[in-house]
DRENDO-1510 file (C-alpha; in Angstrom, 1 decimal, always signed):
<recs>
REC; n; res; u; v; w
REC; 1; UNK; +0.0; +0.0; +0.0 .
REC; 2; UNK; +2.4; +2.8; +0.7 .
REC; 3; UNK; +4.6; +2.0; -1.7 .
REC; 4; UNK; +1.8; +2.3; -4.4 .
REC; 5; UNK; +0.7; +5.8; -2.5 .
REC; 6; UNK; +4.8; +7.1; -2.9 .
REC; 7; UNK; +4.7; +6.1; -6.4 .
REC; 8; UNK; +1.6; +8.0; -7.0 .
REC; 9; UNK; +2.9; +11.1; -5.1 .
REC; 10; UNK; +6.0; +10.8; -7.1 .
REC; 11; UNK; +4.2; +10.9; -10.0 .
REC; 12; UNK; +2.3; +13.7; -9.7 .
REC; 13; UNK; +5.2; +15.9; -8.3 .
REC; 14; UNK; +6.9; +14.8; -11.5 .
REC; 15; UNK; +4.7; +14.8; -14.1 .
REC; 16; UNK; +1.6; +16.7; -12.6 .
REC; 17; UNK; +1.9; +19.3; -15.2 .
REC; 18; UNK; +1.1; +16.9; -18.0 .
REC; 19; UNK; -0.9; +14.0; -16.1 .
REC; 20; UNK; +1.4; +11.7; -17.9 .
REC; 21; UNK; +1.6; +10.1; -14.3 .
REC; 22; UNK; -2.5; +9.2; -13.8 .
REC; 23; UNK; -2.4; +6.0; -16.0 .
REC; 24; UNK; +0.1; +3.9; -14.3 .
REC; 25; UNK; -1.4; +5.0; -11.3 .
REC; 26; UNK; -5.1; +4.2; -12.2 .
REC; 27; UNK; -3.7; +1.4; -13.9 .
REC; 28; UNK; -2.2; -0.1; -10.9 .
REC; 29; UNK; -5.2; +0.8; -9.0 .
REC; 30; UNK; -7.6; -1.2; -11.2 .
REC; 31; UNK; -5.2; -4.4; -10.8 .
REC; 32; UNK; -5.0; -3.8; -7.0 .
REC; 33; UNK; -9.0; -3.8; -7.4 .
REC; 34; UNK; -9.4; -6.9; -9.1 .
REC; 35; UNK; -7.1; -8.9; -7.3 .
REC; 36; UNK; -9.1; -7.4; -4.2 .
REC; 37; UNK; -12.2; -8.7; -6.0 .
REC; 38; UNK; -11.2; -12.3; -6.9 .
REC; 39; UNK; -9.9; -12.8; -2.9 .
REC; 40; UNK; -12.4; -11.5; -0.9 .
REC; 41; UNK; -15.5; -12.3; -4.0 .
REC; 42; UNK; -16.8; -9.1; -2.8 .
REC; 43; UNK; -17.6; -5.8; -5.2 .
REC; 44; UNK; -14.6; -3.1; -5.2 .
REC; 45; UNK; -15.6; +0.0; -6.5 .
REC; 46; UNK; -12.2; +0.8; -8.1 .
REC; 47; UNK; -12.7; -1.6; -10.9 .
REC; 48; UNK; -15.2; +1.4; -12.1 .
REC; 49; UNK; -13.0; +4.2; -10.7 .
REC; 50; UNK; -9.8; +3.4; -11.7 .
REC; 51; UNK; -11.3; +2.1; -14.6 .
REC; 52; UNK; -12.8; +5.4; -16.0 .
REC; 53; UNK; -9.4; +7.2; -15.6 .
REC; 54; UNK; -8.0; +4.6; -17.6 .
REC; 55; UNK; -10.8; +5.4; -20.3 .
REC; 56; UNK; -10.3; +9.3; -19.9 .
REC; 57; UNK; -6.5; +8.9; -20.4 .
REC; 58; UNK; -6.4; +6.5; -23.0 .
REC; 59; UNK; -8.5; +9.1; -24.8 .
REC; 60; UNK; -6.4; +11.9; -24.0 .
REC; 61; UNK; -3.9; +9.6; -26.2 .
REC; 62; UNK; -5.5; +9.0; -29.1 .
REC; 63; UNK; -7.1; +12.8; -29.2 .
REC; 64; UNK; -5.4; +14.9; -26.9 .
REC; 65; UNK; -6.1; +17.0; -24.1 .
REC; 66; UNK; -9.7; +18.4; -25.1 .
REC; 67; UNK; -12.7; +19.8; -23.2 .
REC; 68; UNK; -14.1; +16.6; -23.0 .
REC; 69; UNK; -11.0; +14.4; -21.6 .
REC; 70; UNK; -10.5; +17.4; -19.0 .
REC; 71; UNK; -13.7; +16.8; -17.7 .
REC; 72; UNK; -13.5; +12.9; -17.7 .
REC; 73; UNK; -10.4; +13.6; -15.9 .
REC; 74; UNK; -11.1; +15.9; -13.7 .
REC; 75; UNK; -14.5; +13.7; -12.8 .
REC; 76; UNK; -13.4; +10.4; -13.1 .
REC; 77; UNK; -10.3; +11.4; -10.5 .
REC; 78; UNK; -13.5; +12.7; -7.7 .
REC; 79; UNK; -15.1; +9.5; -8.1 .
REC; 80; UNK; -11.6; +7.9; -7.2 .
REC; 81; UNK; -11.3; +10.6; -4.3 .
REC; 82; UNK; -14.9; +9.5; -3.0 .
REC; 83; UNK; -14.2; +6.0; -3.1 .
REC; 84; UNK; -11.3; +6.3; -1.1 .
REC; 85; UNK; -13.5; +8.8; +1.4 .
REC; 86; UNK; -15.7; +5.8; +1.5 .
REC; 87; UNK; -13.4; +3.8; +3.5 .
REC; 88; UNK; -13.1; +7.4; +6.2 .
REC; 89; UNK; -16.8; +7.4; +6.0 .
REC; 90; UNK; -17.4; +3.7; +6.7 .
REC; 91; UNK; -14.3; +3.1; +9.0 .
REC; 92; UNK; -16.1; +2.0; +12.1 .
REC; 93; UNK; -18.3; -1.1; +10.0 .
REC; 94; UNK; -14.8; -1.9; +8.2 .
REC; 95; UNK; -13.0; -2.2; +11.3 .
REC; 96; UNK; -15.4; -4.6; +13.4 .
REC; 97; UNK; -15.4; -6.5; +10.0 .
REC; 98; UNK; -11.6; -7.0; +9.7 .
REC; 99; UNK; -10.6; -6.6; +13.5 .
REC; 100; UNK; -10.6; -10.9; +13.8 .
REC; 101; UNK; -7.5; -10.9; +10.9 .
REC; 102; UNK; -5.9; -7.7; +10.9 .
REC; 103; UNK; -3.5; -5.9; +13.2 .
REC; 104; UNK; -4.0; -2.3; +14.6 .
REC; 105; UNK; -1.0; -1.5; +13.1 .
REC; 106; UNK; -2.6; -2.5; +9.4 .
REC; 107; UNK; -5.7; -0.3; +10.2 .
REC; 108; UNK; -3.4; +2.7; +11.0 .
REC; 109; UNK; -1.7; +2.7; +7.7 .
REC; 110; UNK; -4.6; +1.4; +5.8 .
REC; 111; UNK; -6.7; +4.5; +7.2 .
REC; 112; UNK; -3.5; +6.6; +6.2 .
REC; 113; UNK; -3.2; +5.1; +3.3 .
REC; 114; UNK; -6.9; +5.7; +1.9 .
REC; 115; UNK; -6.6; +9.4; +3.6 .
REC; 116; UNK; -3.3; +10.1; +1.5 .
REC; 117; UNK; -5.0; +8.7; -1.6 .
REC; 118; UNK; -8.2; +10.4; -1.3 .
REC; 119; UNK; -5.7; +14.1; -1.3 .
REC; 120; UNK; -4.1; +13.0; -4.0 .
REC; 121; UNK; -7.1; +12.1; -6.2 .
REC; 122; UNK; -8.8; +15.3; -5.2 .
REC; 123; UNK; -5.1; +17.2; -5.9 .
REC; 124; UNK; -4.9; +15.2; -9.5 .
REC; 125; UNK; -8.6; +16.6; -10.1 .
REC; 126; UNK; -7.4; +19.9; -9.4 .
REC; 127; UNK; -4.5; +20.0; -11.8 .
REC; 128; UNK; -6.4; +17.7; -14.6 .
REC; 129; UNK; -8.9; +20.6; -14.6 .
REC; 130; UNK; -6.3; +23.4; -15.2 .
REC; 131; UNK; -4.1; +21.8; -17.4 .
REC; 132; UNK; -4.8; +23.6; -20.9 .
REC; 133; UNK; -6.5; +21.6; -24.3 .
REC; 134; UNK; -4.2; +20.7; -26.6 .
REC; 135; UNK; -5.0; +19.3; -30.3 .
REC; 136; UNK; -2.8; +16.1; -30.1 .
REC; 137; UNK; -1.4; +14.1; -27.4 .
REC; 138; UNK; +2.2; +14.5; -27.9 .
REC; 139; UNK; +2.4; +18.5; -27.0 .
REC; 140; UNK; +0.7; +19.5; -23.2 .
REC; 141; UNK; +0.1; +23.2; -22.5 .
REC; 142; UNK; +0.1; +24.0; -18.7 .
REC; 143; UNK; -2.5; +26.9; -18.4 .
REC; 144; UNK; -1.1; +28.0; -15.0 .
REC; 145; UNK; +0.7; +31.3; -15.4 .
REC; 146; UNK; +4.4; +31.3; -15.1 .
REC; 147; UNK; +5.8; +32.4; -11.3 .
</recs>
């Protein structure tokens, strides 16, 4: 888990200009979903999630940063934000569910962990919006003014 939330951070310190960063990380995100999925045979919402930033930047590839993939982006990354609120919201049923098999120690990071992610979705939504349209994939304009 933290290494996955590092590499995400990384990313978006690196490349959150361009976004370049947000498939790898939705990518991983998905995978971490349907593994989660196929062990506990129980719905994870990230399959959808993650799985509509993967749309929205694989568009963004194949017709560049326009109107339309801004908003899927900037969307699609609040629905990846509120599914990671969920967890905050629901903490107190998910706890008593997982208290028999987990450690306290797993609940603090894991609460940390979704906490950390839900910023950085909400941050990635942020910058997705103000990043400026472009006609082809290859070129980004940032629309933030210089410092």
């Amino acid at each position: 888990m933290p290494i996955y939330a590092i590499g995400c951070w990384y990313g978006l310190y690196a490349h959150g200009a361009t976004g370049k960063h947000l498939l790898s990380c939705a990518l991983v995100g998905w995978i971490w979903a349907i593994i989660n999925i196929t062990r506990s045979k129980r719905i994870d919402l990230g399959v959808v999630t993650f799985g509509l930033v993967i749309l929205s930047t694989l568009w963004e590839r194949y017709k560049g940063y326009t109107r339309f993939v801004r908003w899927a982006t900037t969307i699609s990354s609040i629905f990846v934000a509120i599914n990671f609120s969920l967890v905050l919201i629901y903490w107190k049923p998910i706890q008593k569910n997982l208290a028999k098999s987990r450690s306290v120690i797993w609940f603090k990071v894991f609460v940390s962990y979704c906490a950390c992610l839900m910023i950085f979705w909400l941050i990635t939504a942020y910058k997705s919006f103000f990043r400026g349209e472009t006609s082809t994939s290859s070129s980004y304009v940032s629309v933030q003014p210089p410092p």
